[in-house]
C-alpha positions in Angstrom: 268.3 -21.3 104.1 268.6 -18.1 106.2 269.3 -14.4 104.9 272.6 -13.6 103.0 274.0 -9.9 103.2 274.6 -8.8 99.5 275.6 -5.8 97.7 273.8 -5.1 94.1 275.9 -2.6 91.9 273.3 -0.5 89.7 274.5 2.7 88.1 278.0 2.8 89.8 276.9 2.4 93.1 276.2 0.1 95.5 273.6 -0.9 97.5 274.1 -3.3 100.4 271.1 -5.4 101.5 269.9 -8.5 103.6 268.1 -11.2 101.3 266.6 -14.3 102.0 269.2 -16.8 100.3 266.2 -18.2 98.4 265.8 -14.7 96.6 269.5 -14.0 96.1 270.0 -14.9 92.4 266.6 -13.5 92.0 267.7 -10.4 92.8 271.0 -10.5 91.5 269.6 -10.8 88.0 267.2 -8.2 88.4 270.1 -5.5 89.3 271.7 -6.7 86.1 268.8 -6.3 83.9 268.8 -2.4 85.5 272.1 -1.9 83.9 271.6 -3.8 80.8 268.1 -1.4 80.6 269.9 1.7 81.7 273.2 1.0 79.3 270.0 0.3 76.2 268.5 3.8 76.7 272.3 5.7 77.1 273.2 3.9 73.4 270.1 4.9 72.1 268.8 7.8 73.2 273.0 9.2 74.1 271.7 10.0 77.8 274.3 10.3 80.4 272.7 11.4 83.4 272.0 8.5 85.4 269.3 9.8 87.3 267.2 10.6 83.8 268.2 6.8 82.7 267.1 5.2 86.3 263.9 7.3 85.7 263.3 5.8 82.1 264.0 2.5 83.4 261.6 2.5 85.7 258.8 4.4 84.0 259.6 1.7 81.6 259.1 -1.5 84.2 255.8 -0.2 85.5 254.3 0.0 82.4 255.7 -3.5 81.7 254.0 -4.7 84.8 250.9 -2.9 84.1 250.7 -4.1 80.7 251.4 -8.1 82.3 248.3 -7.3 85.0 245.7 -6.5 81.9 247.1 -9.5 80.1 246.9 -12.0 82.8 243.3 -10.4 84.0 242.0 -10.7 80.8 243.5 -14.2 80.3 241.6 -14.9 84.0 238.1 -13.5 82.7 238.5 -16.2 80.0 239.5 -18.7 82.1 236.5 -17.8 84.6 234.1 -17.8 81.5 235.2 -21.2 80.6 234.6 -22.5 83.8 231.4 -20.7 83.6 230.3 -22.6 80.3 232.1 -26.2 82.0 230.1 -26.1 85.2 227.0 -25.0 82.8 227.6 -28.5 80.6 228.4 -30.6 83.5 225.0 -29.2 85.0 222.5 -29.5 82.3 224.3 -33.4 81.3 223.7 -34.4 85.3 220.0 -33.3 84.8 219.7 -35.4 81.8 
């Protein structure tokens, strides 16, 4: 589809960019969900400096991420040790 110039508001200011038009909504939401995050932390914690609530947002999206990467690798040991058992059953049945 070809690359879209954009500009994505996040704490009052904007940043222009060049997006494949494939990723455009992608990235729209994503700049939202900043300032949804950011405007969550100001009501709760009464922070105004931007540059304290970017940091909490993002502190708060790594360990998000970090937490999703031990999920999903535990869920993929699992799944490799189910295989495991599988290929073990399909093995000892075929020597039957």
């Amino acid at each position: 589809m070809g690359e879209l110039s954009i500009k994505i508001r996040i704490a009052e200011r904007e940043y222009p960019m060049r997006v494949d038009a494939a990723e455009e909504e992608l990235l729209r939401i994503a700049g939202r969900l900043v300032n949804e995050r950011m405007k969550n932390y100001k009501d709760q914690f009464g922070i105004e400096d931007k540059q304290d609530l970017l940091a909490m947002v993002a502190f708060d999206s790594i360990v998000s991420k970090m937490r999703s990467e031990v999920e999903t690798s535990g869920i993929s040991g699992q799944i490799l040790d189910k295989i495991s058992q599988l290929s073990s059953r399909i093995a000892d049945s075929s020597a039957e």
